[in-house]
Structure formats: C-alpha cells, structure tokens
PyMOL Python script that loads the backbone (N, CA, C, O; Angstrom):
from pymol import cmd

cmd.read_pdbstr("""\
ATOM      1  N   UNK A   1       0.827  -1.185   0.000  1.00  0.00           N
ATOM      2  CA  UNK A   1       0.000   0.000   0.000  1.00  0.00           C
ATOM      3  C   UNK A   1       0.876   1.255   0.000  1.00  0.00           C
ATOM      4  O   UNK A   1       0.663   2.161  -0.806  1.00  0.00           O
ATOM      5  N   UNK A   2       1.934   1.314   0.969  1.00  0.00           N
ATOM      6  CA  UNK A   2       3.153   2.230   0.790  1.00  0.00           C
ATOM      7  C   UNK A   2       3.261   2.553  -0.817  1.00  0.00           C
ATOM      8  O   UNK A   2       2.987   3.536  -1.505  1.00  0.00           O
ATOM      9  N   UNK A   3       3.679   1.531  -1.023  1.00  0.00           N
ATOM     10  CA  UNK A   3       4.428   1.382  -2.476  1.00  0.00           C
ATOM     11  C   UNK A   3       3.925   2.380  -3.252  1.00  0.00           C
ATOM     12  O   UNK A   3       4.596   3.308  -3.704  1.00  0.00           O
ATOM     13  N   UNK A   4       2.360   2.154  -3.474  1.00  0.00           N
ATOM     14  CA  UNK A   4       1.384   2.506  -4.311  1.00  0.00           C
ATOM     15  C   UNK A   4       1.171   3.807  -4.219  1.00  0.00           C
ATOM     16  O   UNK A   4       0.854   4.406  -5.247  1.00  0.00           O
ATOM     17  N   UNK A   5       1.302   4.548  -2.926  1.00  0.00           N
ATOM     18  CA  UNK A   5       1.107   5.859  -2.259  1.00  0.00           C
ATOM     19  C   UNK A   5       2.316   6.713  -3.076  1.00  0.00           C
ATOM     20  O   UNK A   5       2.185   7.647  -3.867  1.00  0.00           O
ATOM     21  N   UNK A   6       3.660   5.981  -2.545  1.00  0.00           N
ATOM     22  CA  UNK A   6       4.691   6.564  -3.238  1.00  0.00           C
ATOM     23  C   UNK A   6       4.756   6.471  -4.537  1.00  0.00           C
ATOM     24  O   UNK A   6       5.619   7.181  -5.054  1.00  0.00           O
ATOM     25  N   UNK A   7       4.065   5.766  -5.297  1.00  0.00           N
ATOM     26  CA  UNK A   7       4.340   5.613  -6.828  1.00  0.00           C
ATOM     27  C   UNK A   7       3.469   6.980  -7.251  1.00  0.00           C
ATOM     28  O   UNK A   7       3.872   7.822  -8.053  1.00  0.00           O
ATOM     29  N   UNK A   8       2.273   7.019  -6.588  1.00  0.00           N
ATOM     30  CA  UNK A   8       1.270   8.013  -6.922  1.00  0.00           C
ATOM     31  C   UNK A   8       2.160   9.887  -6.978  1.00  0.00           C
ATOM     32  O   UNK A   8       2.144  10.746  -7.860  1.00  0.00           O
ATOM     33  N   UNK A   9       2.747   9.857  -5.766  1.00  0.00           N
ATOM     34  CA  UNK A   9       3.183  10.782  -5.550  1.00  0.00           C
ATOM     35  C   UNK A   9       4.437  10.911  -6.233  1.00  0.00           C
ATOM     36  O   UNK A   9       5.157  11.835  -5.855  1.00  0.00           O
ATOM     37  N   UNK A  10       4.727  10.393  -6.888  1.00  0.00           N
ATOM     38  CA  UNK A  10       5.860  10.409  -7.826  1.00  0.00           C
ATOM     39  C   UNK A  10       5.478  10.487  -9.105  1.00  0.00           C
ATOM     40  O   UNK A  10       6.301  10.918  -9.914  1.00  0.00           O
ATOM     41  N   UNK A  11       4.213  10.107  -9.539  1.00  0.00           N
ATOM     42  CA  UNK A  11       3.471  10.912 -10.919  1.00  0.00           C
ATOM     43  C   UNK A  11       3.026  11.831 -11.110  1.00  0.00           C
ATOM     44  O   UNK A  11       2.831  12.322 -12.222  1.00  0.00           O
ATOM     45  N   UNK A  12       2.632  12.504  -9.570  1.00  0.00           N
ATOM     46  CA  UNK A  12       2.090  13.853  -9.323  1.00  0.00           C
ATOM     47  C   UNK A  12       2.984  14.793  -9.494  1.00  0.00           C
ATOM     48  O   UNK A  12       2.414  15.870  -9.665  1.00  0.00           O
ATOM     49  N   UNK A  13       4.098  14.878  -9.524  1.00  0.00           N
ATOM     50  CA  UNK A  13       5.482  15.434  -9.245  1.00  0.00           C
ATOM     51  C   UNK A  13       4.952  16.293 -10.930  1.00  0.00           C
ATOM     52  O   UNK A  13       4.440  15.761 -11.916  1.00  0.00           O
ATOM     53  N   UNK A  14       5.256  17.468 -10.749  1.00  0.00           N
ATOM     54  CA  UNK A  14       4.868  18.544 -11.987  1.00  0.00           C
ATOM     55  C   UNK A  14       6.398  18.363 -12.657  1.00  0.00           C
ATOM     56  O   UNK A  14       6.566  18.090 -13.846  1.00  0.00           O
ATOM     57  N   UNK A  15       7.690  18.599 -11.504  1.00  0.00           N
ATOM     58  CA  UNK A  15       8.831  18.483 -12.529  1.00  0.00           C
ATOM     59  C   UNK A  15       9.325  16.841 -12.858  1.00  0.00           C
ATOM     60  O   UNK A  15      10.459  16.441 -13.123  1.00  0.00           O
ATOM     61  N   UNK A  16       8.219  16.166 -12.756  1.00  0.00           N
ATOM     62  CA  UNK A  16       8.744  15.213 -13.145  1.00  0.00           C
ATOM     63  C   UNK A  16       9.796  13.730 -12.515  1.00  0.00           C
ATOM     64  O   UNK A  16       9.665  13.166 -11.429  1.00  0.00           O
ATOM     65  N   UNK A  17      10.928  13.369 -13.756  1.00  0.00           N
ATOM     66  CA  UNK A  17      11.771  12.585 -13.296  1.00  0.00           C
ATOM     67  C   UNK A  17      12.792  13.237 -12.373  1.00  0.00           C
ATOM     68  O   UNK A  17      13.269  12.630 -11.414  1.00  0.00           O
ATOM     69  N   UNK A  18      13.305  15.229 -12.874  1.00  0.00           N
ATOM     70  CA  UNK A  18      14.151  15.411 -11.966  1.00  0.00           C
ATOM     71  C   UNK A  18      14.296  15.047 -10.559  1.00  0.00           C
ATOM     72  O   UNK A  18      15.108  14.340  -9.962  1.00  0.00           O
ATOM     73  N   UNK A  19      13.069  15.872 -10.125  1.00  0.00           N
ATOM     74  CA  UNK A  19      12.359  15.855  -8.537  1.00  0.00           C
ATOM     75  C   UNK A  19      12.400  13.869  -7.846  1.00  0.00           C
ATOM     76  O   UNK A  19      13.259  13.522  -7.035  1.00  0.00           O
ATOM     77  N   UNK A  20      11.305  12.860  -8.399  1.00  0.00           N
ATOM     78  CA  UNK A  20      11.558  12.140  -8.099  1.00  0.00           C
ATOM     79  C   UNK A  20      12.368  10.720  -8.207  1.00  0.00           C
ATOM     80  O   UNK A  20      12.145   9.597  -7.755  1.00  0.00           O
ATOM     81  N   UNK A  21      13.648  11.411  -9.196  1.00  0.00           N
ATOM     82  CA  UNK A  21      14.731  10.288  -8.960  1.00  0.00           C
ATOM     83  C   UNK A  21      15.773  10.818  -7.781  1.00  0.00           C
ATOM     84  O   UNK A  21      16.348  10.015  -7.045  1.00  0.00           O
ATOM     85  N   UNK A  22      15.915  11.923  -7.702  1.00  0.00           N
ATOM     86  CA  UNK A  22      16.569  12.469  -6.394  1.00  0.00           C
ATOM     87  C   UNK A  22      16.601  12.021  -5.268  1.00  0.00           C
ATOM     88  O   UNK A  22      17.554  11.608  -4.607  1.00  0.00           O
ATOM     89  N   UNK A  23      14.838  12.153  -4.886  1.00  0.00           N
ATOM     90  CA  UNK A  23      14.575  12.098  -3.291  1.00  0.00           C
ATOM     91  C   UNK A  23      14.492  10.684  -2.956  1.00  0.00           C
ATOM     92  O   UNK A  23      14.109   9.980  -3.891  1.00  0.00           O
ATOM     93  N   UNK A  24      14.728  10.143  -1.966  1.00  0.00           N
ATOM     94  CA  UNK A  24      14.996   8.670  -1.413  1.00  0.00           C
ATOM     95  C   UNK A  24      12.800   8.590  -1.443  1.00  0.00           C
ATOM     96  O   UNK A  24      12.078   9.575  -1.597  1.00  0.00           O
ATOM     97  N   UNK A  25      12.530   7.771  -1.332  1.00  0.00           N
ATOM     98  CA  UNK A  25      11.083   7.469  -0.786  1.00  0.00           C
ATOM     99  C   UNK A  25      10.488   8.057   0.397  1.00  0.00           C
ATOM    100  O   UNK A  25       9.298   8.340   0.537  1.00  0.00           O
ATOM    101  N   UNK A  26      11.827   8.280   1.593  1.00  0.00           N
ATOM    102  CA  UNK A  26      11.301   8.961   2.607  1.00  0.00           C
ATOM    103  C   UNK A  26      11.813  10.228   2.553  1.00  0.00           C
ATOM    104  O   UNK A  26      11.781  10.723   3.680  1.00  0.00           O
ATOM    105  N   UNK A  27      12.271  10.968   1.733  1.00  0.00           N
ATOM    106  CA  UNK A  27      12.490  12.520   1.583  1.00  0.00           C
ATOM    107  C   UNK A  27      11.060  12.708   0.997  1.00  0.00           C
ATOM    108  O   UNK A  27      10.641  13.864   1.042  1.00  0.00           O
ATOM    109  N   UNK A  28      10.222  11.744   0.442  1.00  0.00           N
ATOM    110  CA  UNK A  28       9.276  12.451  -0.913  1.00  0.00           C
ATOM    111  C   UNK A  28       8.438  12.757   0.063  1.00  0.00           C
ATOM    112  O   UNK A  28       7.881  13.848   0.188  1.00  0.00           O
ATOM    113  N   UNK A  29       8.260  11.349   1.135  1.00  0.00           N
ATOM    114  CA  UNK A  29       7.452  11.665   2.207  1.00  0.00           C
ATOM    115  C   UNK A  29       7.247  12.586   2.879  1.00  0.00           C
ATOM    116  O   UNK A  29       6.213  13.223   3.083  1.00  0.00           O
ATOM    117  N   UNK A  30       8.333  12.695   3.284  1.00  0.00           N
ATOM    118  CA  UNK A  30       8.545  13.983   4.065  1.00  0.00           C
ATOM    119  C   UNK A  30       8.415  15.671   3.588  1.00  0.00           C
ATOM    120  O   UNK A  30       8.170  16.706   4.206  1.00  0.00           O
ATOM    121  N   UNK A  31       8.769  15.288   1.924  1.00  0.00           N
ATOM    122  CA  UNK A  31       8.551  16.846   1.717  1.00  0.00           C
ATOM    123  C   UNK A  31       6.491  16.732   1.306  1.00  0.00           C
ATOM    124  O   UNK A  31       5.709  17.683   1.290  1.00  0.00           O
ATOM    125  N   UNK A  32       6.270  15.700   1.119  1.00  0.00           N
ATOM    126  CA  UNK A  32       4.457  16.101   1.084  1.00  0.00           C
ATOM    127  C   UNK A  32       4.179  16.094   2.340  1.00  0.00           C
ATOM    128  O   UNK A  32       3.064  16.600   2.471  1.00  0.00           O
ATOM    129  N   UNK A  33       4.674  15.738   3.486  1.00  0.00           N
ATOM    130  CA  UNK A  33       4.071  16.040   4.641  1.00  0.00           C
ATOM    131  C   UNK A  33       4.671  17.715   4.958  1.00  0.00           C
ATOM    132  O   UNK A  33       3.764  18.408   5.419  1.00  0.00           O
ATOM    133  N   UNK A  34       6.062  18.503   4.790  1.00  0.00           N
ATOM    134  CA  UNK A  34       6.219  19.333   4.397  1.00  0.00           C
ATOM    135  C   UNK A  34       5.060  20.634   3.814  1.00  0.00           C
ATOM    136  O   UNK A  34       4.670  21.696   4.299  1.00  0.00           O
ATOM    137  N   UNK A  35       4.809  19.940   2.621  1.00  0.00           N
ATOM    138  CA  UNK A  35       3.776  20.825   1.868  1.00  0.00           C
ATOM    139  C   UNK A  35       2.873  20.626   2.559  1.00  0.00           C
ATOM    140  O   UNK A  35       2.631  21.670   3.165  1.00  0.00           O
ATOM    141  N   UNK A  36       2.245  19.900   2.813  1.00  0.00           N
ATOM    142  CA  UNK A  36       0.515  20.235   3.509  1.00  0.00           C
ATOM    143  C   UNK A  36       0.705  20.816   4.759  1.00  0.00           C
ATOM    144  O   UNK A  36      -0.210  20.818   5.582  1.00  0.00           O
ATOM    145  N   UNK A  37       2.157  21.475   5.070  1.00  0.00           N
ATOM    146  CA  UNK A  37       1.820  22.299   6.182  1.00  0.00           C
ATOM    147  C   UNK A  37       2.199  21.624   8.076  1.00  0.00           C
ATOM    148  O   UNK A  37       1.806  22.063   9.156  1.00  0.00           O
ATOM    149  N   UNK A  38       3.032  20.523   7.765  1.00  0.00           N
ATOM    150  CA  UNK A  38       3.387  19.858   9.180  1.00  0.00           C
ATOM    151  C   UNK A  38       4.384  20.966   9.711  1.00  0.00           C
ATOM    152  O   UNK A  38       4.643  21.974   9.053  1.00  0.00           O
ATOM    153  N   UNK A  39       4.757  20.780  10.578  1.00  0.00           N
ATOM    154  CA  UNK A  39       5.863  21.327  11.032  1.00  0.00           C
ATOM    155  C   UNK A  39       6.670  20.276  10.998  1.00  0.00           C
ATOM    156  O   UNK A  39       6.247  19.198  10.581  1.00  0.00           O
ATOM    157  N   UNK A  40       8.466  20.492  11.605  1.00  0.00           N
ATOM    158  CA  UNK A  40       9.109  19.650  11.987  1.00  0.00           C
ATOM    159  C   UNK A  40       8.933  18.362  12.510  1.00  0.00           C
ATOM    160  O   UNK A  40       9.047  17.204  12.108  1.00  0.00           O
ATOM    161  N   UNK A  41       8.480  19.194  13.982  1.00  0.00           N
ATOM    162  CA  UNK A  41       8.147  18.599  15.149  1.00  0.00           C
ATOM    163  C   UNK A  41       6.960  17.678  14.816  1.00  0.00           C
ATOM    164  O   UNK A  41       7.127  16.459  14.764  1.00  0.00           O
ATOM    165  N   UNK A  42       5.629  18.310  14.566  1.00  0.00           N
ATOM    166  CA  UNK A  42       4.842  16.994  13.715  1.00  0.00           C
ATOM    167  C   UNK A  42       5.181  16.137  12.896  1.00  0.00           C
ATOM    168  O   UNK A  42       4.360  15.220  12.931  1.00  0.00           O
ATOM    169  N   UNK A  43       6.005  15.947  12.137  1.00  0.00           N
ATOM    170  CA  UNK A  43       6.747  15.300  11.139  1.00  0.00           C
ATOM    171  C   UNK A  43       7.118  14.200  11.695  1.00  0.00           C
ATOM    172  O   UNK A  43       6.657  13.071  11.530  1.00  0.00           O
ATOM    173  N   UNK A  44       8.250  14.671  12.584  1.00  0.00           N
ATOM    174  CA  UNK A  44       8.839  13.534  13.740  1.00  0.00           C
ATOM    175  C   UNK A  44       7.883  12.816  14.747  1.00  0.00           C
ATOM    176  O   UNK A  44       7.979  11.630  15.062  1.00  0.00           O
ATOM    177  N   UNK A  45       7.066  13.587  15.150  1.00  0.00           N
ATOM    178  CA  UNK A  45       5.948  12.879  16.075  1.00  0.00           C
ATOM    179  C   UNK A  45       5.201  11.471  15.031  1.00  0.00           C
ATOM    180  O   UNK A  45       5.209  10.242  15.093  1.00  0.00           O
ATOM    181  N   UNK A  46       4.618  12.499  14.130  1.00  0.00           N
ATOM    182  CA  UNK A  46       4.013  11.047  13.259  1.00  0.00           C
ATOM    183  C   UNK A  46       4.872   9.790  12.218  1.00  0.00           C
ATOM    184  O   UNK A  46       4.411   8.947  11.449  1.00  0.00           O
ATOM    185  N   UNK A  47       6.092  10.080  12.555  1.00  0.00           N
ATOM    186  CA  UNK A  47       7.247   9.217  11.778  1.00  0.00           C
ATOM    187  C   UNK A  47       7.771   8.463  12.887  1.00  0.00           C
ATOM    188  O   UNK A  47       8.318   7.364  12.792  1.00  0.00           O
ATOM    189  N   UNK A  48       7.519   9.301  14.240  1.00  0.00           N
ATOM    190  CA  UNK A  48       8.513   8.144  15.628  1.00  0.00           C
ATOM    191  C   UNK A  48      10.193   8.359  15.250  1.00  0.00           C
ATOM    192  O   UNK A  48      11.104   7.533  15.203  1.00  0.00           O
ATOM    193  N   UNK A  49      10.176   9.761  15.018  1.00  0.00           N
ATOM    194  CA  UNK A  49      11.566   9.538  14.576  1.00  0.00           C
ATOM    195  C   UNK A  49      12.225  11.187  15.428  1.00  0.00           C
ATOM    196  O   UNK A  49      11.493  12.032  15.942  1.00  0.00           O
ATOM    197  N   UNK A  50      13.557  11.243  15.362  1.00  0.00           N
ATOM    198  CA  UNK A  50      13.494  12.727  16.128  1.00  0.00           C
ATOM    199  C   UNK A  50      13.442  13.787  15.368  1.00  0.00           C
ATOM    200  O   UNK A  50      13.390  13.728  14.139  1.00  0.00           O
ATOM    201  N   UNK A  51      13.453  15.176  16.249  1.00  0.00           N
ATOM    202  CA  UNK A  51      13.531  16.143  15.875  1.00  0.00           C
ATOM    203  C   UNK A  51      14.488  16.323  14.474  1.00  0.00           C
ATOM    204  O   UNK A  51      14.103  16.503  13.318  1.00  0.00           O
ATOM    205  N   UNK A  52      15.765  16.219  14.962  1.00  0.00           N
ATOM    206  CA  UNK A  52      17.227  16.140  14.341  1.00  0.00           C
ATOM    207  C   UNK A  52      16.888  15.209  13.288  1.00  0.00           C
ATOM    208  O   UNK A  52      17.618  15.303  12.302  1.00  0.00           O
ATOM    209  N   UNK A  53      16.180  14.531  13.244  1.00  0.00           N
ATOM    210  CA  UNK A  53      16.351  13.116  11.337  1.00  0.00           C
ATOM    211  C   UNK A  53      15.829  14.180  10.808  1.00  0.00           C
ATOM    212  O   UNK A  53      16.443  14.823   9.956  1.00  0.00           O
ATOM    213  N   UNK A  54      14.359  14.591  11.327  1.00  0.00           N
ATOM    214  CA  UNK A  54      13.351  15.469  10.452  1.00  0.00           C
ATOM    215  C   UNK A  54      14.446  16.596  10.137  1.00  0.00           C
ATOM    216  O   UNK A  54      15.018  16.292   9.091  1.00  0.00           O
ATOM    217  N   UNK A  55      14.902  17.706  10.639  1.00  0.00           N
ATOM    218  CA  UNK A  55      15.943  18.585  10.075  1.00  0.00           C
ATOM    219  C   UNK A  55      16.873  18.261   9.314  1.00  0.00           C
ATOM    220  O   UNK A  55      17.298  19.100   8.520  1.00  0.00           O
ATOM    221  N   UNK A  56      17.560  16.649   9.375  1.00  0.00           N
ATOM    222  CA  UNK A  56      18.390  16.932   8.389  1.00  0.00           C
ATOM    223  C   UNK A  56      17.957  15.957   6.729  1.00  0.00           C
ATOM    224  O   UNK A  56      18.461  15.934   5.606  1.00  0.00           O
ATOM    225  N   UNK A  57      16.924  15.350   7.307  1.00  0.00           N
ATOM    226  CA  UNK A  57      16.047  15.265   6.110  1.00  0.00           C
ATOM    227  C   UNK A  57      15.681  16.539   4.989  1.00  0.00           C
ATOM    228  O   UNK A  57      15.762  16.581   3.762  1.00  0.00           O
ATOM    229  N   UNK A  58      15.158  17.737   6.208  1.00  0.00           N
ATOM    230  CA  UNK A  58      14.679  18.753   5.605  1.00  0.00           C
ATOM    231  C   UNK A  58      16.195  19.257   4.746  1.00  0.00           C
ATOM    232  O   UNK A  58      16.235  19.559   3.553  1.00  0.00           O
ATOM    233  N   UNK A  59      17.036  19.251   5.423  1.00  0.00           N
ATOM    234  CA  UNK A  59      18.662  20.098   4.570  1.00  0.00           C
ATOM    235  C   UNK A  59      19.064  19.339   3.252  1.00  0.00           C
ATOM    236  O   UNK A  59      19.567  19.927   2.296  1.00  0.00           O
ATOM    237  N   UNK A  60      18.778  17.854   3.274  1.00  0.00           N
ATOM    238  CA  UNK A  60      19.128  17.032   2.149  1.00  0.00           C
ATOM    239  C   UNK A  60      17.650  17.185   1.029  1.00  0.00           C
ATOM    240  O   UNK A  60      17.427  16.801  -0.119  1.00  0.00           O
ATOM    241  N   UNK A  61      17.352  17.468   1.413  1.00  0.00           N
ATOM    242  CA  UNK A  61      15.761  17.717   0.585  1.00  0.00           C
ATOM    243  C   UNK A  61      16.571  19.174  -0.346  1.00  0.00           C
ATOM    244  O   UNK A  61      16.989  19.252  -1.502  1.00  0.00           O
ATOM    245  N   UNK A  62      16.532  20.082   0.683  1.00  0.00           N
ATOM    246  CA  UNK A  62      17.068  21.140  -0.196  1.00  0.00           C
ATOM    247  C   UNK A  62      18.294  21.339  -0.613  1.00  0.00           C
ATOM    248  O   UNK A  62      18.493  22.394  -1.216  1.00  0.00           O
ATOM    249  N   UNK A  63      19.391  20.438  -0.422  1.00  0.00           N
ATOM    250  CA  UNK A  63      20.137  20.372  -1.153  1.00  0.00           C
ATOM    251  C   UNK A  63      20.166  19.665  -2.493  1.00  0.00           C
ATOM    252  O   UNK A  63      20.979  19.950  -3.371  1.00  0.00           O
ATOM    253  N   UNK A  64      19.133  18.623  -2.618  1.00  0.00           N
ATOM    254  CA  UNK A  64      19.014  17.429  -4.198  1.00  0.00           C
ATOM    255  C   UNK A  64      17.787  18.436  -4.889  1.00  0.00           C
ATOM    256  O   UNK A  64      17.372  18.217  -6.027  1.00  0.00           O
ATOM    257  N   UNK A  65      17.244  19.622  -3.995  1.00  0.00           N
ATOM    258  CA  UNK A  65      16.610  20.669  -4.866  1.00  0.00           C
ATOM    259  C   UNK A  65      17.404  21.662  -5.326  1.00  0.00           C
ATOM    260  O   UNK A  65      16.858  22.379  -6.164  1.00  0.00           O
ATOM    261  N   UNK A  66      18.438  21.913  -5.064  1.00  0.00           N
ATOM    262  CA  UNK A  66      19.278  22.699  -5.238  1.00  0.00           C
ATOM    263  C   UNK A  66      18.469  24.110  -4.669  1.00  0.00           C
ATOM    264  O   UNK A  66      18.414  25.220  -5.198  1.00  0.00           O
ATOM    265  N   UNK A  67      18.060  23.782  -3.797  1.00  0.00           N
ATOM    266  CA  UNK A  67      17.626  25.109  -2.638  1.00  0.00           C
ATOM    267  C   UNK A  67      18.214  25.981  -1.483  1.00  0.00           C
ATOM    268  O   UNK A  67      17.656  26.730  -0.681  1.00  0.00           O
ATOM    269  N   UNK A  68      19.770  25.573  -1.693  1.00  0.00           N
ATOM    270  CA  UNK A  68      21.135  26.487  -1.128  1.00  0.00           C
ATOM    271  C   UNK A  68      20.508  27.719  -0.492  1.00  0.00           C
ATOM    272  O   UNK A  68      20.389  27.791   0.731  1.00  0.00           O
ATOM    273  N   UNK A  69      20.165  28.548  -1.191  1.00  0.00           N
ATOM    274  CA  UNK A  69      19.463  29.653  -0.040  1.00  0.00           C
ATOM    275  C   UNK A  69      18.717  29.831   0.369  1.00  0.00           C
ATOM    276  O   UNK A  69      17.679  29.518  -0.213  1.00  0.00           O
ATOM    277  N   UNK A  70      18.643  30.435   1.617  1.00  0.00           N
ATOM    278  CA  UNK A  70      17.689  30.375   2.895  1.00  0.00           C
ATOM    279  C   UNK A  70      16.295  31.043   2.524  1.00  0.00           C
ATOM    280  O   UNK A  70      15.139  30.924   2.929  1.00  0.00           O
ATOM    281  N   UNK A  71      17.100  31.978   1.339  1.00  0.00           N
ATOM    282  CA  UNK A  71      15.703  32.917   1.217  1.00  0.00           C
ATOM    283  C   UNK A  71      14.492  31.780   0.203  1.00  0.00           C
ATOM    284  O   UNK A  71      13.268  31.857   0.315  1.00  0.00           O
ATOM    285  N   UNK A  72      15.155  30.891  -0.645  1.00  0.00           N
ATOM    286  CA  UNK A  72      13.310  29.784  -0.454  1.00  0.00           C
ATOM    287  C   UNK A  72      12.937  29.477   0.150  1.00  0.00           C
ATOM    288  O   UNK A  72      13.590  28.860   0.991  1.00  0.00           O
ATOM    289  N   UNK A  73      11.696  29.606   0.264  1.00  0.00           N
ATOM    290  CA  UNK A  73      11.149  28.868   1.557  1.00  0.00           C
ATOM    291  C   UNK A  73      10.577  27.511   0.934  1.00  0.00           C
ATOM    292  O   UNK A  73       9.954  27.511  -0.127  1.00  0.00           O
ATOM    293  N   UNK A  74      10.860  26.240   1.750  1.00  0.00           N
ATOM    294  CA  UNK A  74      11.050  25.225   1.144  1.00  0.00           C
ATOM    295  C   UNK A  74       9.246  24.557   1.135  1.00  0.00           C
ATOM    296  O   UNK A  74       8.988  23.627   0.370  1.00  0.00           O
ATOM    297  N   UNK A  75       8.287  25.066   1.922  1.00  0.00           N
ATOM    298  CA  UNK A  75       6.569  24.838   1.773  1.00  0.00           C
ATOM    299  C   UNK A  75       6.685  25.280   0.512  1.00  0.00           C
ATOM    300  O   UNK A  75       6.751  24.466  -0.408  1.00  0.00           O
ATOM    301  N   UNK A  76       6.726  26.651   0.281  1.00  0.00           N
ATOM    302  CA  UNK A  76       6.483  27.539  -0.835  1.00  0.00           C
ATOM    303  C   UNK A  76       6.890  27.103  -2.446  1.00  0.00           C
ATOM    304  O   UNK A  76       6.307  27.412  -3.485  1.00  0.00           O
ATOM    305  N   UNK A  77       8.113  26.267  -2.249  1.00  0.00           N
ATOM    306  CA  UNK A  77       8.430  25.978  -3.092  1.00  0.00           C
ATOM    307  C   UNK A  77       8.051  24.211  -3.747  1.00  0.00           C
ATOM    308  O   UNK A  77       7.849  23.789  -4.885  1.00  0.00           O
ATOM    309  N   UNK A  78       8.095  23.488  -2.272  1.00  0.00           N
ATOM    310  CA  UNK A  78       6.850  22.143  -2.388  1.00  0.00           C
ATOM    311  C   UNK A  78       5.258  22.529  -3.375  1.00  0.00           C
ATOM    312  O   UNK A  78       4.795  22.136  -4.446  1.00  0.00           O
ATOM    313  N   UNK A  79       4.946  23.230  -2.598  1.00  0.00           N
ATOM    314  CA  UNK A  79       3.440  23.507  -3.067  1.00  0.00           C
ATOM    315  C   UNK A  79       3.697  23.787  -4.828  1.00  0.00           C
ATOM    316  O   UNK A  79       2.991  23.382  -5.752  1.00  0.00           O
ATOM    317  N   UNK A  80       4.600  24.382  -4.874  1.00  0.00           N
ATOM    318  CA  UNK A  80       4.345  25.116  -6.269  1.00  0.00           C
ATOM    319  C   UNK A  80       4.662  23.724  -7.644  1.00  0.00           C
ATOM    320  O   UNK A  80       4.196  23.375  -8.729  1.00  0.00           O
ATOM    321  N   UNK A  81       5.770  23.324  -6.661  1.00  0.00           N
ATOM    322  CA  UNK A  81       5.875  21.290  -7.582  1.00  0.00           C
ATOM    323  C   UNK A  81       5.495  20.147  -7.249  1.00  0.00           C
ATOM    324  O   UNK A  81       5.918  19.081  -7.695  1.00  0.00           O
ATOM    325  N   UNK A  82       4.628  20.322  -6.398  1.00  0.00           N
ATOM    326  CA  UNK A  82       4.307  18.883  -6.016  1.00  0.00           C
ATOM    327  C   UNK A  82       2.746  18.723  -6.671  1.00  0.00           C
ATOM    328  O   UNK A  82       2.037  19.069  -5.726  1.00  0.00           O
ATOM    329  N   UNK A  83       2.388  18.585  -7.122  1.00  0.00           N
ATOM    330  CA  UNK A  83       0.692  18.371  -7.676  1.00  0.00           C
ATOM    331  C   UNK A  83       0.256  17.321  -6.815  1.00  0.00           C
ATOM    332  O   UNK A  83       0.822  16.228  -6.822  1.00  0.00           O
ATOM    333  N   UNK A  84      -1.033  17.662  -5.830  1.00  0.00           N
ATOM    334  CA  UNK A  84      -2.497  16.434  -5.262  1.00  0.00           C
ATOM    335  C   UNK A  84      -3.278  16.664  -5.891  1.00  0.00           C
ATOM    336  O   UNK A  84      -3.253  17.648  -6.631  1.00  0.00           O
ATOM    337  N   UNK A  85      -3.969  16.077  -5.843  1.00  0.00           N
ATOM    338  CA  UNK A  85      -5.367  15.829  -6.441  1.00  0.00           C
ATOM    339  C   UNK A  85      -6.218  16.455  -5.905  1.00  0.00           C
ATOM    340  O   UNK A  85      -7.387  16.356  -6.280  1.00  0.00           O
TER     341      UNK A  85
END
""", "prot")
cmd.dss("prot")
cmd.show_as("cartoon", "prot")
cmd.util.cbc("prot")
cmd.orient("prot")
C-alpha cells in the first residue's frame, strides 16, 4: 500500500523525473508532509523519529533541490511542484 502511495506521488510530481529520482522514498514523504503544512516537530511525532532526522532530512531535501538559499522557503516551493489531487 506504501508502495502505491509513493508511486502516486511520484506521478504527481509537476517536474517530473528530476524531482523524483533524487529524493529517497522517505524525503518524498517527508517533503508532502512538508507541503501540507506539518511542522518539523509533527513530522517527527508522526514518523517516531526525532527532531534532528526530520531537520536533516529537511537540509538534504534542499540540497538534491538545489535550494542552497535560505531565502526559499522550502513549503512555498513544495506547493508550487508537487501536484495532489
């Protein structure tokens, strides 16, 4: 059922193959939980995982986006490539 979730969300992807040959399965996760607005801290709560994975999840996310500066904001820029339904 995973599988299927992630396959979905990997067709939704507006840029495509760039975006999801990059992200591991649990970066993709993480950046749609990202976009709809989690925080960190929620992130980690509903993953059972800590604070610190979720942050440096979030830094490797924007680094295979090539999102180096601070001034994207990395929701802002989810929302605008990630397509739901």
């Amino acid at each position: 059922m995973l599988a299927g979730y992630m396959n979905d969300l990997v067709a939704k992807l507006e840029d495509g193959e760039g975006m999801s040959f990059s992200l591991t399965q649990t970066e993709l996760r993480i950046a749609m939980m990202i976009k709809n607005g989690l925080s960190s801290q929620q992130i980690a709560h509903q993953l059972f995982i800590s604070l610190e994975t979720v942050k440096t999840h979030r830094k490797n996310i924007r680094k295979k986006l090539k999102l180096c500066e601070d001034r994207v904001n990395l929701t802002s820029y989810l929302s605008s490539k990630l397509v739901t339904d």
